[in-house]
C-alpha positions in Angstrom: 141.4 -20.6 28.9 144.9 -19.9 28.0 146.3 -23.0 26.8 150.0 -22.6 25.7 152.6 -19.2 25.5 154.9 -19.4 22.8 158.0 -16.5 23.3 160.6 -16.1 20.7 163.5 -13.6 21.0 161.3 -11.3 23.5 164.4 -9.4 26.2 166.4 -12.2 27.9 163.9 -15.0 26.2 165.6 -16.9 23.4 162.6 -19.4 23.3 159.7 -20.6 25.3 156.9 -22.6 25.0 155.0 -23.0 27.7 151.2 -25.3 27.7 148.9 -24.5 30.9 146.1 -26.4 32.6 142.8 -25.4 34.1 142.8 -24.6 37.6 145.8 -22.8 39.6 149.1 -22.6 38.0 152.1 -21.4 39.9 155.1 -19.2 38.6 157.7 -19.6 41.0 161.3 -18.2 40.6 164.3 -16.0 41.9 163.9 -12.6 41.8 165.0 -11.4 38.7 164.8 -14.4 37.6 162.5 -13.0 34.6 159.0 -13.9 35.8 157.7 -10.2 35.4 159.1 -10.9 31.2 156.8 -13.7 30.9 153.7 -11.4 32.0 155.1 -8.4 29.6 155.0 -10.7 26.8 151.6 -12.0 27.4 150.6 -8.4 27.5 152.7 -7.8 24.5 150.7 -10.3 22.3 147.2 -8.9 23.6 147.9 -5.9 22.7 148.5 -4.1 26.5 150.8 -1.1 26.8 154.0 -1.8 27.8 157.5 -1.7 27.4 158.9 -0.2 24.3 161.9 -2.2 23.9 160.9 -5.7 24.1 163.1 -7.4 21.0 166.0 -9.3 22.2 169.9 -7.8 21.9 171.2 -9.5 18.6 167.6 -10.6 17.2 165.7 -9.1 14.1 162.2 -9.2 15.3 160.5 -10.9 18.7 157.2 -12.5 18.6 154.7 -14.2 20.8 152.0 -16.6 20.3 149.2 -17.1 22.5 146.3 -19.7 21.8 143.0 -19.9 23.6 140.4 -22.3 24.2 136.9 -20.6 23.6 133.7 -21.9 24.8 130.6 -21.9 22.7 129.5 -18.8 24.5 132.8 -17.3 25.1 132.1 -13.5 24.2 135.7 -13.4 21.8 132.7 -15.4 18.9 131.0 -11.8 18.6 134.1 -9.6 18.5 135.6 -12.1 16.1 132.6 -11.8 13.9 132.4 -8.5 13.9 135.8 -8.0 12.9 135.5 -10.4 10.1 137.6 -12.9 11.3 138.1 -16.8 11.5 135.5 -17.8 14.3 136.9 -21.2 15.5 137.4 -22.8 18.8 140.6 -22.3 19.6 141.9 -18.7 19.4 145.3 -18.0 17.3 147.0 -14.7 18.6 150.3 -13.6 17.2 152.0 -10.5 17.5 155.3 -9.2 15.5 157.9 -6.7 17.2 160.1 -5.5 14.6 163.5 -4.1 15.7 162.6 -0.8 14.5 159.2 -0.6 16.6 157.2 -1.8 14.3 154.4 -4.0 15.7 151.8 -6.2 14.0 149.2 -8.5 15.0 147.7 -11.7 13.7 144.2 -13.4 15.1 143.7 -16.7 13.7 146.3 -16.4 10.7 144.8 -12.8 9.7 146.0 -9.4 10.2 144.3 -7.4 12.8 144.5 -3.8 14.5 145.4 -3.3 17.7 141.8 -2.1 18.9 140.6 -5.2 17.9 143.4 -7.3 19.5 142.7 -5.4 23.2 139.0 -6.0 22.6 140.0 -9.5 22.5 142.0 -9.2 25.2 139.4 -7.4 27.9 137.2 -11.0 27.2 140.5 -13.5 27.5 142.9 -12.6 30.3 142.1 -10.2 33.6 145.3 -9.3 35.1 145.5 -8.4 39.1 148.6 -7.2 40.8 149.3 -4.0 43.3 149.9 -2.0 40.6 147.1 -2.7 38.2 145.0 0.2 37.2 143.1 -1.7 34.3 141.0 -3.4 36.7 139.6 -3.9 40.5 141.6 -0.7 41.4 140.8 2.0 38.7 137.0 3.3 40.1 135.8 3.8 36.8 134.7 0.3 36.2 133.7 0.0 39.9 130.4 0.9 38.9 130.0 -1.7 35.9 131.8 -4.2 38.3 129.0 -3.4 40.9 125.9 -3.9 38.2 127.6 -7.2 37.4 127.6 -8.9 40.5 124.0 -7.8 41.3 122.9 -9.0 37.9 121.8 -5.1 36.7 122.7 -5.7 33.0 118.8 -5.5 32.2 118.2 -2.8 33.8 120.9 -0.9 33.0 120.8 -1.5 29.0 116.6 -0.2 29.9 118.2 2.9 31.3 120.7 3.6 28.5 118.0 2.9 25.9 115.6 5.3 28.0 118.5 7.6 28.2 119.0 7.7 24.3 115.5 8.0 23.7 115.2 11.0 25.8 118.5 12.5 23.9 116.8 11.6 20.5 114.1 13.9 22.1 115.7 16.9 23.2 117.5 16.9 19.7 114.6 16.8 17.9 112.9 19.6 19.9 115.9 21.9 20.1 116.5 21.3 16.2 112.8 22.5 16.0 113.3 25.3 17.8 116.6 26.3 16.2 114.3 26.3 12.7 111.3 28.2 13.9 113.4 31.2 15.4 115.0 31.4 12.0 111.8 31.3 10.2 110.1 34.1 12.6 113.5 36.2 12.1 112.8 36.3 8.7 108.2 36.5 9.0 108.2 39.9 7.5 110.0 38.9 4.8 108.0 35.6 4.2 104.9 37.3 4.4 105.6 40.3 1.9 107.5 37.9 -0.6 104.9 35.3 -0.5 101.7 37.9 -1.4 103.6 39.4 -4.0 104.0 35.9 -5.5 100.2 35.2 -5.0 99.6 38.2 -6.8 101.5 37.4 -9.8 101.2 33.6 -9.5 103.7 32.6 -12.2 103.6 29.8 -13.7 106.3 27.1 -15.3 107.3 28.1 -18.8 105.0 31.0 -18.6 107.9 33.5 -19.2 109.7 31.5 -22.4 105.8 31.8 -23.7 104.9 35.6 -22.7 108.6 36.2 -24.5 107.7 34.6 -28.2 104.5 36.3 -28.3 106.1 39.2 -27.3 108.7 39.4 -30.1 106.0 38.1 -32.4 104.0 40.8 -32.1 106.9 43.2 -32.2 107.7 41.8 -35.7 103.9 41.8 -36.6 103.6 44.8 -38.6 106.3 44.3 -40.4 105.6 40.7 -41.4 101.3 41.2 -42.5 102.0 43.2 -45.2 104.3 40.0 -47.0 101.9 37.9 -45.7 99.0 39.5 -46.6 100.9 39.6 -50.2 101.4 36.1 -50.4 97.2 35.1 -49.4 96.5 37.0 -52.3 99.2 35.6 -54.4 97.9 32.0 -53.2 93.6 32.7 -53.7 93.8 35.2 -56.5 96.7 33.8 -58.5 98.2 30.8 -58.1 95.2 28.8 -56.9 92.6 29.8 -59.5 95.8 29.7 -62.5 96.0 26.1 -61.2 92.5 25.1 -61.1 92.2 26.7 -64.8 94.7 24.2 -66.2 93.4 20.9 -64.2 90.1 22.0 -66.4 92.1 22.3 -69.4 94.0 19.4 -69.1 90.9 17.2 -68.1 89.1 18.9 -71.1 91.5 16.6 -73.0 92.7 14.2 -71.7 90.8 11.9 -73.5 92.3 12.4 -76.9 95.6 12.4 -75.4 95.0 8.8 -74.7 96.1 8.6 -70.6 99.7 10.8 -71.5 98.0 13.8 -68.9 97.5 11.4 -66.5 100.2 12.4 -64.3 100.1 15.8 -64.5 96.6 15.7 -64.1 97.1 14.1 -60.5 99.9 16.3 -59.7 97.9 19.3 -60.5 95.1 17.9 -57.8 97.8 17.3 -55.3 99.2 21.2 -56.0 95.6 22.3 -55.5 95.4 20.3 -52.3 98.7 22.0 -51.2 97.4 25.4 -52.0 94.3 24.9 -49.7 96.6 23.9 -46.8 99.0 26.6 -47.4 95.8 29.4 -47.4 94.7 28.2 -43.8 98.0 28.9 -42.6 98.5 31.7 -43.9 95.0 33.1 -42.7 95.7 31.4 -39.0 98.6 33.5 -39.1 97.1 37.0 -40.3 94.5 36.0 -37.2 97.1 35.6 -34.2 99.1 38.8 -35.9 95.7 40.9 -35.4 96.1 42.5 -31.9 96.0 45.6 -30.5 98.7 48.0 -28.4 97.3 47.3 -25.4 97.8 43.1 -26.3 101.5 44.0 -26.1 101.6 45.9 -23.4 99.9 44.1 -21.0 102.1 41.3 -22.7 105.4 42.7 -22.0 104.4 43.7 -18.6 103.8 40.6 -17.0 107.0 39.6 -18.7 109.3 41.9 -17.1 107.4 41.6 -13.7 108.2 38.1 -13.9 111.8 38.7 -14.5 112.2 41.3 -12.0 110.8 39.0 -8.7 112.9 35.9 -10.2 116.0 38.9 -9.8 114.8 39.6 -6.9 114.8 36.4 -5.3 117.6 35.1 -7.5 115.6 32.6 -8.8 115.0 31.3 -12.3 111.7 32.6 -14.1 110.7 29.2 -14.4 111.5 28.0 -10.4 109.3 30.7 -9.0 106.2 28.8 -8.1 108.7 26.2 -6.8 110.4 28.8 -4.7 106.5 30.6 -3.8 105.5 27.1 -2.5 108.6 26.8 -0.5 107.7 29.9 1.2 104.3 29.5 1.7 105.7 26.1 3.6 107.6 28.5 5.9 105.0 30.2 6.9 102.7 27.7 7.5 105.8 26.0 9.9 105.6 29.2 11.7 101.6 29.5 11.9 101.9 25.4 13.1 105.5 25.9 14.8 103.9 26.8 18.5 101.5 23.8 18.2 104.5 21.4 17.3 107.2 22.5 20.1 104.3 21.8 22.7 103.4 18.5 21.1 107.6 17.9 20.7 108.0 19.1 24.9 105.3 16.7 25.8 107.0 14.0 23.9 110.3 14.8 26.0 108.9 15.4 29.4 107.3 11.6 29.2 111.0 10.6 27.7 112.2 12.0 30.5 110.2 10.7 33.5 110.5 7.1 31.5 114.5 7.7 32.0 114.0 8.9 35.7 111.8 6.0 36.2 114.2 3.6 34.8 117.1 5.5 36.9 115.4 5.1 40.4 114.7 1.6 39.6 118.6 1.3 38.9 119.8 3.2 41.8 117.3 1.2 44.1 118.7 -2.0 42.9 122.7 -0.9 43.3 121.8 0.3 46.7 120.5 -3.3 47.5 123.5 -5.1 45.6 126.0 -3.3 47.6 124.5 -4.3 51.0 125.2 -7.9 49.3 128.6 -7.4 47.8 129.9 -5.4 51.1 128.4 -8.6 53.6 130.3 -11.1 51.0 134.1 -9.1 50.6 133.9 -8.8 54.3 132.6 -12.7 55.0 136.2 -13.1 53.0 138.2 -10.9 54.7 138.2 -12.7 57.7 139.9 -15.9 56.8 142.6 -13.7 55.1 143.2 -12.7 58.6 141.7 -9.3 58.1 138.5 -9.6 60.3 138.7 -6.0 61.5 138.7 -4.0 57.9 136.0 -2.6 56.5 135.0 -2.6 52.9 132.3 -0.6 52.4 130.7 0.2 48.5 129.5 3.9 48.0 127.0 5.5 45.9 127.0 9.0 44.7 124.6 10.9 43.0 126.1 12.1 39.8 124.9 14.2 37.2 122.5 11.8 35.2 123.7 10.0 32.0 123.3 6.9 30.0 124.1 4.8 32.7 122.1 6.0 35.1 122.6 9.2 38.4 125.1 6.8 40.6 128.5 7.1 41.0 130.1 3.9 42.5 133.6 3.3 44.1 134.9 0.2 46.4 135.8 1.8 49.7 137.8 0.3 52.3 139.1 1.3 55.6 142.1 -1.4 57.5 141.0 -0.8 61.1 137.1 0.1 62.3 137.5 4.1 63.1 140.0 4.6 60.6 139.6 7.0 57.8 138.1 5.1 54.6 139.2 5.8 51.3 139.8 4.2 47.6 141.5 0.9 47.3 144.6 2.2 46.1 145.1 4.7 48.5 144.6 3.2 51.6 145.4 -0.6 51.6 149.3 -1.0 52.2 151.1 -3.2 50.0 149.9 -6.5 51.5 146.2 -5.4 53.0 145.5 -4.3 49.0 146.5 -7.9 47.9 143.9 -9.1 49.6 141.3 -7.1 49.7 141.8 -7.5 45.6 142.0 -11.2 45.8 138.6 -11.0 48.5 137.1 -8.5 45.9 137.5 -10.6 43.0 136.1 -13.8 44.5 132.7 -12.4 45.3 132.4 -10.5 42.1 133.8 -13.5 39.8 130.3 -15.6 39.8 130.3 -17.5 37.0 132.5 -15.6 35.0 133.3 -18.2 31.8 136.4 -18.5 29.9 138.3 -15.7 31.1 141.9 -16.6 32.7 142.7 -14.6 35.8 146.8 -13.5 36.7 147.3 -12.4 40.0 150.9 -10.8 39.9 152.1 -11.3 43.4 149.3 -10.4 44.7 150.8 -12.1 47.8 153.6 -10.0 48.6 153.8 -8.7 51.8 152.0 -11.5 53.9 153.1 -14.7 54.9 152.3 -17.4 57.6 148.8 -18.6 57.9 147.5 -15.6 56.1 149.6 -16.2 52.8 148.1 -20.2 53.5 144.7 -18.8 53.3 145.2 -16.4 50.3 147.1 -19.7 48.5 143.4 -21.6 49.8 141.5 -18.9 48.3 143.0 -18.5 45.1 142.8 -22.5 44.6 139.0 -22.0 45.3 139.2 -18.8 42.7 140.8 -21.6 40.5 138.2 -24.6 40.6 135.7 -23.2 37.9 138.0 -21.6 35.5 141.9 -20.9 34.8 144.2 -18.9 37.6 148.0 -18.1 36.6 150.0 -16.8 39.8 153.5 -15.4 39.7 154.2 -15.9 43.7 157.0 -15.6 46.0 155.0 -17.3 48.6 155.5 -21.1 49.4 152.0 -21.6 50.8 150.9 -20.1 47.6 152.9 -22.2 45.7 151.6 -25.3 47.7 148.5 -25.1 46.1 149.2 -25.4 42.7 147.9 -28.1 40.3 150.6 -26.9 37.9 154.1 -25.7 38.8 156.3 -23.9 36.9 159.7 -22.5 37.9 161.3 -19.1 36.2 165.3 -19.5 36.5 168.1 -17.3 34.5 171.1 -18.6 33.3 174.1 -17.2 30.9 175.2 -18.9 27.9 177.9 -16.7 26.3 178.2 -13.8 28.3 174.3 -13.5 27.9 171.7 -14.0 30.3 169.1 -15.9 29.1 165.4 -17.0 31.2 164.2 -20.4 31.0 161.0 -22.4 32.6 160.8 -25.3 33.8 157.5 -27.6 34.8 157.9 -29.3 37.8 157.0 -32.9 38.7 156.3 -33.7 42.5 159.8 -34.7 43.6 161.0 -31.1 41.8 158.2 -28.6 43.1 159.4 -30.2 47.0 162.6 -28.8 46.1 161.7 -25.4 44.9 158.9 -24.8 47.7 161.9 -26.2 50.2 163.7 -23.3 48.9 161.4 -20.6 49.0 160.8 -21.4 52.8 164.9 -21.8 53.7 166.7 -20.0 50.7 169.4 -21.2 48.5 170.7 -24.5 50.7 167.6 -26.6 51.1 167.5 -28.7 54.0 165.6 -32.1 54.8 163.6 -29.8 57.4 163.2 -27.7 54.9 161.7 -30.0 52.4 159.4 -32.1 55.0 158.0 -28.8 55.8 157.6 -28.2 52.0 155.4 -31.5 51.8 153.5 -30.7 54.7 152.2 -27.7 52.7 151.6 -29.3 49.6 149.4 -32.2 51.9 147.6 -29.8 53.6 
C-alpha cells in the first residue's frame, strides 16, 4: 500500500506531501489543474518512462519520495533480497532528477539501478487508464494474466521446467552430433595416425634416454682406450704400489711406537678407494662394449620418434598422451552411433513429457476462459453494457517455454459486431469499462499492490459512471485504489478525497492539493455536477451521492 508521496520541485510542484489510506482515494481537480503531474511523478520515482523534463523552472534538482507499506508476503521481500538491499516493512523509494538529466535512485537509503527500481515497481503500483499499454491492454501479458486468474502457475512453471529439460536435450544431442561428424571427417586420419603410434609405442622420456646412449656410444671408442689406460693404471699400479707400502709400513710400525698410525689408516682407506674406483671403471668398459648394430637400431628409433612427434607437432615426450587421445576418438566414433540413439531416446521421452505437460496447460486455459469470459460479462452488465461481448481466445502458437497457446482478451460492443483487441475496438468510454470489469475478476486476492485508474471514467456519466464509482469502491475494499476522476459519482465514493487546484504566486503557476473534510468534498462534488458557481441544488444533489 502506498502510504504517503512526497514531490519537491517536480514541473509546476514546489512541494507536496501527500499520506493515503486504504480503500478508494479520489483525485478530483480542474482540468489542468496538474492531476496528470502527480501520476508522472509517481512514475518518475518507480522508475516508469516518462517525461524528460520533469525538474521545475528555477530549481537545481527535483525529487520524489514514495514510501510503502509491505506485507510479510509482499513479493518486493525477494526482489529486495536479491538486490542486497535493506528488507524492512515499510519501503523507502527516492529518486533524484538532476537539471542536467541525470537521474538516480535510492530504495531504503541505498543506491539502486533502475532495473531494480521497475522490478519493484511491477509488485507495488498497477496503473490503468485509456492509454496504458503496460498492462490490461498490451496482449502480451494477456496470457500470464489468463494463467493467473485460473490458478495455472503450477502447471505452467511444470511446463517451463519440462520445456528446459527438453532444450537441455536437444543441446546435448546436437552438440553430440556436431562432434562425431567431425571425428568421422577426420576417421582416415585417426585410424592411420593411431596404428603408426601402436607400432612404435613411445614412451615418456624414452627419447631424452635413446639420445644419451646414443651420444654415449658415439664417444665410446674414443673414450675405452683412456679408460682402459686408467684400469690398468688402477690394478697394475697404483693399487698393488699401495698395498706394498701398507705392508711396509705395518712391518714397522711397532718400533715406530704408534707414529704410522695414521698413515697406516689412510693407506687402508686409499685401498678401499681404489677397489670402488676399479668397479667403476670396469661397469663402464661393460656398457661401452656394443656392437654397430646397438647404435643403429639405437638411433633409429630415436629419429622415428622425433619424426611422428614433427609430424603431429607434438613433443617426443607427449606422444603417448596425444596416441591415447586418438585412440579416444576412435573409440567415440566406434560408440558414437550407439550414444546418438541412446541421446534421441532421451529427447523423444523429453519431448512427449513437454507435450504432455502442454496439453494439460492448454486444457486448463480453455476451461479458465469459459470462467473468466462468464465473470467480465456478469460485470458488464451493471456498467450498463449488457449487450457487449468479451470473449478470451486461444491460439495455437509455435510451442515454447510457456506452453503452444496464444492468449488475447477480445471484445466486441454490440452482439454481431466485429470483435477485436481491447484497444482497438472499445471507444473511449466502453474501454474504461471493460478495463475496470477486466480487472475486478482477475484481481482475486491480489495483496499489497495499489491499483490507479487514470480516468478510467471518462466518457460516461449518469447511472453508469454511479456504477463504475460502485465498482471501483468494491475494487477498493481488500486493498488500496487511487482514482484521478472527473466524475462526481466517482468521486462520491471515496473514503478519501483529495482536490488538485493551480494557483500563481509570482507570475508562476504552481499545483497544490488539498484533503477534503465532509463539509469541503460537498463543495467540490457540487461543482463537478454544476461548474464553477455551485448552487444549494447543486450541493443537495452532491450529498445525495455521497449517501447513496
Amino acid at each position: 500500500m502506498l502510504r504517503s508521496l512526497d514531490i519537491r520541485d517536480m514541473l509546476i510542484i514546489d512541494h507536496l506531501a501527500l499520506d493515503f489510506q486504504p480503500g478508494l482515494n479520489v483525485l478530483t481537480g480542474e482540468t489542468g489543474a496538474g492531476k496528470s503531474i502527480l501520476l508522472d511523478s509517481l512514475g518518475f520515482v518507480l522508475g516508469w518512462r516518462g517525461r524528460a523534463e520533469l525538474v521545475r523552472e528555477g530549481a537545481d534538482q527535483g525529487e520524489v519520495q514514495a514510501v510503502f507499506e509491505l506485507g510479510p508476503e509482499h513479493p518486493a521481500h525477494a526482489i529486495l533480497h536479491e538486490a542486497g538491499l535493506p528488507d524492512e516493512d515499510d519501503l523507502v523509494l527516492r529518486r533524484v532528477n538532476a537539471r542536467d538529466g541525470r537521474k538516480t535512485a535510492w530504495v531504503n537509503d541505498r543506491r539502486c539501478s533502475g532495473d531494480v527500481l521497475r522490478r519493484l515497481s511491477a509488485t507495488l503500483v498497477e496503473l490503468h487508464g485509456q492509454h496504458d499499454d503496460r498492462g490490461l491492454l498490451n496482449p502480451k501479458g494477456h496470457r500470464e494474466l489468463l494463467d493467473e486468474f485460473g490458478g495455472l502457475s503450477q502447471m505452467r512453471d511444470a511446463t517451463r521446467q519440462a520445456w528446459r529439460q527438453a532444450q537441455q536435450k536437444r543441446t546435448v544431442l546436437a552438440q553430440a552430433q556436431a562432434a562425431l561428424e567431425i571425428v568421422r571427417a577426420e576417421e582416415e586420419f585417426l585410424r592411420h595416425a593411431v596404428a603408426e603410434l601402436d607400432q612404435l609405442a613411445p614412451q615418456p622420456g624414452e627419447e631424452a634416454e635413446l639420445d644419451q646412449s646414443r651420444r654415449l656410444m658415439q664417444g665410446a671408442e674414443r673414450i675405452r682406450e683412456d679408460i682402459l689406460k686408467a684400469q690398468e693404471a688402477i690394478g697394475d699400479g697404483a693399487e698393488a704400489r699401495a698395498g706394498d707400502a701398507l705392508r711396509w709400513l705395518e712391518a714397522v710400525n711397532d718400533k715406530a711406537e704408534g707414529q704410522l698410525d695414521g698413515a697406516i689408516a689412510a693407506l687402508g682407506r686409499a685401498l678401499v678407494e681404489l677397489d670402488e674406483a676399479a668397479l667403476g671403471v670396469a661397469a663402464c668398459l661393460e656398457r661401452l662394449t656394443f656392437s654397430p648394430l646397438d647404435l643403429e637400431t639405437t638411433e633409429e628409433r630415436l629419429f622415428a620418434i622425433r619424426a611422428l612427434a614433427r609430424k603431429h607437432g607434438v613433443q617426443p615426450d607427449d606422444l603417448a598422451g596425444f596416441a591415447a587421445e586418438l585412440q579416444a576418438k576412435l573409440a567415440a566414433l566406434d560408440q558414437g552411433d550407439a550414444e546418438l540413439e541412446a541421446l534421441q531416446a532421451d529427447l523423444a521421452q523429453a519431448e512427449a513429457a513437454y507435450e504432455k505437460a502442454a496439453d494439460t496447460l492448454s486444457a486448463a486455459r480453455i476451461r479458465a476462459a469459459k470462467r473468466l469470459d462468464k465473470a467480465v460479462m456478469a460485470e458488464l452488465a451493471p456498467l450498463k453494457m449488457e449487450r457487449a461481448v468479451f470473449s478470451t481466445l486461444i491460439t495455437a502458437q509455435e510451442a515454447g517455454p510457456s506452453g503452444v497457446d496464444e492468449v488475447m482478451f477480445s471484445v466486441a460492443t454490440n452482439p454481431g459486431a466485429p470483435s477485436g483487441p481491447l484497444a482497438k475496438i472499445a471507444s473511449g468510454g466502453e474501454l474504461s469499462r471493460f478495463l475496470l470489469a477486466l480487472k475486478v475478476c482477475l484481481t482475486g486476492a491480489e495483496s499489497g499492490l495499489t491499483l490507479i485508474f487514470d480516468e478510467i471514467d471518462r466518457g460516461v456519466g449518469g447511472a453508469t459512471a454511479d456504477a463504475v464509482g460502485r465498482r471501483l469502491l468494491g475494487l477498493a475494499e481488500t486493498g488500496q485504489v487511487l482514482v484521478v476522476t472527473h466524475s462526481p459519482q466517482v468521486a462520491a465514493r471515496a473514503a478519501h478525497h483529495w482536490r488538485v487546484e493551480k494557483r500563481v504566486e509570482k507570475d508562476q503557476a504552481l499545483t497544490g492539493v488539498l484533503h477534503l473534510g465532509h463539509a469541503a468534498r460537498i463543495d467540490e462534488i457540487a461543482r463537478m455536477l454544476s461548474g464553477d458557481k455551485i448552487t444549494d441544488e447543486a450541493r443537495a444533489a452532491a450529498e445525495v451521492l455521497m449517501a447513496g
